[in-house]
VOGU-3710 file (C-alpha; in Angstrom, 3 decimals, decimal comma):
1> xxxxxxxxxx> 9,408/18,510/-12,829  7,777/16,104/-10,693  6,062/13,316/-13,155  4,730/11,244/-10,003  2,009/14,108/-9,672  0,564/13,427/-13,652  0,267/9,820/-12,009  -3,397/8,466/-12,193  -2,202/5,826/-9,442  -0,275/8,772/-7,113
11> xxxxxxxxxx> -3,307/10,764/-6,987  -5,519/7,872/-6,091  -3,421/7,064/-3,763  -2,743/10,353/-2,096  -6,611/10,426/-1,790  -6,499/7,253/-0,101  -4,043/8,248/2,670  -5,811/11,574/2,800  -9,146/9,589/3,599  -7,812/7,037/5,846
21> xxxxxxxxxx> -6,303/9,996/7,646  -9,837/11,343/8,338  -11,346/7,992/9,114  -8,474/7,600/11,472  -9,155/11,206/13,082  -12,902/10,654/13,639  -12,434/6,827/15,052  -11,102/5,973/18,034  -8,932/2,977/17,160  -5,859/1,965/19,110
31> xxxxxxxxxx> -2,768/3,683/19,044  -1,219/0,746/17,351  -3,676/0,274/14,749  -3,670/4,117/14,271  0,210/4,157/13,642  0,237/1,045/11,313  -2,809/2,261/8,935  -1,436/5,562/8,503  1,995/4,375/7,965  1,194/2,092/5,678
41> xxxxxxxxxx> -1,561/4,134/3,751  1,122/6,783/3,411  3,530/4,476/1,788  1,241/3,488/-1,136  1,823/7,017/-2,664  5,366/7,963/-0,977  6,766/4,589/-2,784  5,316/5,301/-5,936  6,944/8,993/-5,760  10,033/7,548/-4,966
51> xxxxxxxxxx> 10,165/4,695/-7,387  9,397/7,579/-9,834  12,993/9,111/-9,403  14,587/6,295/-10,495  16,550/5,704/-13,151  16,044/2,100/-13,975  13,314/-0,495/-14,412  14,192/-2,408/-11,776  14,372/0,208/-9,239  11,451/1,783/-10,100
61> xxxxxxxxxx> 9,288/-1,399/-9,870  10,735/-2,603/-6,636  9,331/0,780/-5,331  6,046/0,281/-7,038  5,995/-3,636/-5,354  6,762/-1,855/-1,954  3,568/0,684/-2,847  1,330/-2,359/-3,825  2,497/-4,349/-0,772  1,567/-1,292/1,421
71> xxxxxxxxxx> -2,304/-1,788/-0,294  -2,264/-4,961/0,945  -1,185/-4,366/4,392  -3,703/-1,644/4,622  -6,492/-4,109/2,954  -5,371/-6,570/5,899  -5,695/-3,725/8,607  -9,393/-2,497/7,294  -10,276/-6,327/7,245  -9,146/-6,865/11,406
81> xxxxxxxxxx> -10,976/-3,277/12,016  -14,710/-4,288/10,047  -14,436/-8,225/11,583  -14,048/-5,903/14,753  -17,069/-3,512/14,180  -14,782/-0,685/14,178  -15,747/0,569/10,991  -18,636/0,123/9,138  -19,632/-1,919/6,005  -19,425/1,289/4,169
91> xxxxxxxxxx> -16,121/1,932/5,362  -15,336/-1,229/4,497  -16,514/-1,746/1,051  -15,177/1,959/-0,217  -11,519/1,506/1,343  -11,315/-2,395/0,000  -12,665/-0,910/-3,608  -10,151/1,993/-4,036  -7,408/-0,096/-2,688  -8,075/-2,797/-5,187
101> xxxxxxxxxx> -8,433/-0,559/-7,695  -4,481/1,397/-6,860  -3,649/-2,554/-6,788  -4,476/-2,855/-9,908  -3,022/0,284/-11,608  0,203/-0,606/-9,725  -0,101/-4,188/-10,842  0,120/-2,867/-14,816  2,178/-0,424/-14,008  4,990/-3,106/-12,601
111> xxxx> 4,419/-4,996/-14,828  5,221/-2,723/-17,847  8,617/-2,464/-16,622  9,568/-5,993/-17,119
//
């Protein structure tokens, strides 16, 4: 019933959230930053559910521009916490890869519905 969860891109990004979740738990990063990061990593693969119930093109890709706008935020929020030495090059270089990569997917995937 739910064709979201046969989604490549959902389950990327539900392991994304799911790891930044951990990453979050194990770090001791400000409240704010801790709020923003797991808000927006949430919203990659909420957005891309949602858009999924949609009945039109144009809904569904405004939902998957809000889901790849959410990857950017979080690409922004990973950049402020490595320039800080928060997290470490690692951290850095595997969030920053699998976000580009659900960029990407979400990229075609948007742009198959024009």
């Amino acid at each position: 019933m739910f064709d979201f969860k046969k989604l490549i891109v959902y389950n990327k990004a539900k392991m994304f959230a799911n790891e930044t979740n951990n990453l979050i738990s194990k770090n001791n990063f400000d409240r704010h930053i801790n709020d923003q990061l797991k808000r927006a990593s949430f919203s990659i693969m909420l957005n891309i559910a949602e858009g999924s119930s949609r009945f039109s093109n144009k809904d569904r890709k405004n939902f998957l521009v809000i889901a790849r706008g959410s990857a950017f935020e979080c690409s922004a929020i990973f950049d402020f916490l490595y320039d800080n030495k928060l997290i470490s090059e690692v951290e850095f270089k595997n969030s920053n890869d699998n976000l580009e990569e659900i960029s990407k997917m979400l990229f075609a995937l948007i742009k198959g519905l024009e």
